[in-house]
C-alpha positions as CSV (number, residue, x, y, z in Angstrom):
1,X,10.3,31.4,-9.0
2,X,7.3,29.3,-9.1
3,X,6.2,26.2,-8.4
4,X,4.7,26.2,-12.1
5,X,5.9,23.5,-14.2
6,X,7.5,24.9,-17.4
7,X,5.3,23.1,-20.0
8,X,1.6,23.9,-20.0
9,X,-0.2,20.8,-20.2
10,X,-3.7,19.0,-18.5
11,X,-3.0,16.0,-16.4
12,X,-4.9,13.2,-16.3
13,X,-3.6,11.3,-13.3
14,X,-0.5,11.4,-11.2
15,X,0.8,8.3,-9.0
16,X,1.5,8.1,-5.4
17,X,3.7,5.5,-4.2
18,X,5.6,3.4,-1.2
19,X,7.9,1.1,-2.1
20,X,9.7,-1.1,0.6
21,X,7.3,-0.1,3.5
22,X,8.4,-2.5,6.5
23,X,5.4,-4.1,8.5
24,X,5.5,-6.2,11.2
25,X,2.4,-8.0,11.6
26,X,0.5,-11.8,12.6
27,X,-0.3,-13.3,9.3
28,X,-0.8,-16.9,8.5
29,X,-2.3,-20.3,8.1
30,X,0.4,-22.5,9.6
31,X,0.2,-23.5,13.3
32,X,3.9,-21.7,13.8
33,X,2.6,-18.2,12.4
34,X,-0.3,-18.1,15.3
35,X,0.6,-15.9,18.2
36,X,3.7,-14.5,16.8
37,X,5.1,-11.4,14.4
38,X,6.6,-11.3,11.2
39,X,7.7,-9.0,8.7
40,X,5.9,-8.4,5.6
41,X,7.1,-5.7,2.9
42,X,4.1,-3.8,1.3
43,X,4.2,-2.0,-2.2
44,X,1.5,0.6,-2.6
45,X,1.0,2.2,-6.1
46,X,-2.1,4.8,-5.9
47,X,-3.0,6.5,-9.3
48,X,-4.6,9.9,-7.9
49,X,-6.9,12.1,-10.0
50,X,-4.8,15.5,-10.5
51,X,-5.0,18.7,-8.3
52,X,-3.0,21.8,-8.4
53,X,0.3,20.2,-6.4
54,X,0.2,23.2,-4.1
55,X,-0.8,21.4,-1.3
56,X,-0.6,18.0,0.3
57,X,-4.7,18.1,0.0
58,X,-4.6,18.3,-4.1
59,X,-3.0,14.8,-3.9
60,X,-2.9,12.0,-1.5
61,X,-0.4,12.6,1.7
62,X,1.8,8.9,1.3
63,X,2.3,9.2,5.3
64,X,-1.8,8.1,5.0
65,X,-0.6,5.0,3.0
66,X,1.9,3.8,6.3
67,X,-0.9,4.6,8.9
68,X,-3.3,2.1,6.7
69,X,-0.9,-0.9,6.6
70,X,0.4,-0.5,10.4
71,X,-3.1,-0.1,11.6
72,X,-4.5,-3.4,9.5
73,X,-1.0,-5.1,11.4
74,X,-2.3,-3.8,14.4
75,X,-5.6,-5.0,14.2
76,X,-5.1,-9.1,15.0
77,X,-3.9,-12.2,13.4
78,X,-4.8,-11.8,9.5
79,X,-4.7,-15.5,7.9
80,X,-3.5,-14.6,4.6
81,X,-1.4,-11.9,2.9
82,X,-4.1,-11.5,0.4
83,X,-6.8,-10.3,3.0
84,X,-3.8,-7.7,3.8
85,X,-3.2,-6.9,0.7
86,X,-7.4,-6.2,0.3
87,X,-7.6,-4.3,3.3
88,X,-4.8,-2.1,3.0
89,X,-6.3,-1.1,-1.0
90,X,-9.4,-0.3,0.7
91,X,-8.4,1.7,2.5
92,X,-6.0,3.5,0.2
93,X,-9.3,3.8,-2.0
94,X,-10.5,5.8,0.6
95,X,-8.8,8.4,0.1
96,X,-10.8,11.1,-2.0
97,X,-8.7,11.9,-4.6
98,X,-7.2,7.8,-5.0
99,X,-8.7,5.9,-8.5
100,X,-6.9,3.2,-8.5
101,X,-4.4,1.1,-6.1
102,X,-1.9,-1.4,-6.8
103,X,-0.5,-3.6,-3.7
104,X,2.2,-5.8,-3.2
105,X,2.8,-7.7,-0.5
106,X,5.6,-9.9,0.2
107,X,6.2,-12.4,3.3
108,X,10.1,-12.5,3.2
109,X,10.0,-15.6,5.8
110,X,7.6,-17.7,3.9
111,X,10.0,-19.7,1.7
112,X,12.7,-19.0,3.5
113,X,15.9,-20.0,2.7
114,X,14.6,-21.3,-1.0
115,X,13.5,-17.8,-1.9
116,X,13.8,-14.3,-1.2
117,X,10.1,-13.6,-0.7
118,X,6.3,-14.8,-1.6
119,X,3.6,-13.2,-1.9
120,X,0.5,-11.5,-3.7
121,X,-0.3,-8.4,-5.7
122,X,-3.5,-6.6,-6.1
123,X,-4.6,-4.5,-8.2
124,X,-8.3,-2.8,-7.2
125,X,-9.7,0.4,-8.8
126,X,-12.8,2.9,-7.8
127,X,-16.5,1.9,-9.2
C-alpha cells in the first residue's frame, strides 16, 4: 500500500489548522487585566503551498503554530488581542511553505457573563 492518493490530480494549496488552541496570556487595556493571566482561545487557519505529504517538511508541522502563540503569551503584557492576533500570523507566515494565515482570537472573559467570547480575526497573506 501507498501513501498515494487514488485520484491523480495537482494541488494548488492545502490548509493547516488549530482550532481551540488554549493560551494563557497578559492581554489588555483595563487597569484589572495588568499584572494578571487570562485565557484567550486562538484559531489558526494556514493555507500552505503543496509538497509531496511524505514528510512533516512538505507541509507546515501545526506543533510550530502552538510554539508561536505560547511564546508571543510568554513574551509580556500585550494590550490588545489584535497585536496577538498580528504577531502570532507573522509568525505563522514564517514558515516557508505558509501563503496565507487566518487568526482568530477570542478573550472568553471579556464580556463575561453577557457573552460567550470577544474578540478579533485576521486574515494576512505573503507579499
Amino acid at each position: 500500500m501507498t501513501d498515494r492518493p487514488v485520484a491523480e490530480g495537482r494541488a494548488v494549496a492545502s490548509k493547516v489548522f488549530v482550532r481551540g488552541l488554549t493560551v494563557s496570556a497578559e492581554v489588555g487595556v483595563h487597569a484589572h487585566e495588568q499584572g494578571r493571566r487570562q485565557p484567550l482561545i486562538v484559531d489558526v487557519e494556514m493555507d500552505v503551498a503543496p509538497g509531496g505529504w511524505r514528510t512533516i517538511g512538505e507541509t507546515v508541522n501545526y506543533e510550530h503554530i502552538r510554539r508561536h502563540a505560547r511564546a508571543i503569551a510568554e513574551a509580556g503584557h500585550i494590550l490588545l488581542v489584535e497585536t496577538f492576533a498580528w504577531r502570532l500570523a507573522q509568525a505563522c507566515l514564517a514558515e516557508p511553505r505558509a501563503l496565507k494565515v487566518r487568526v482568530r482570537v477570542e478573550k472568553p472573559l471579556a464580556l463575561a457573563p453577557d457573552a460567550e467570547a470577544a474578540g478579533v480575526e485576521i486574515v494576512v497573506a505573503r507579499d
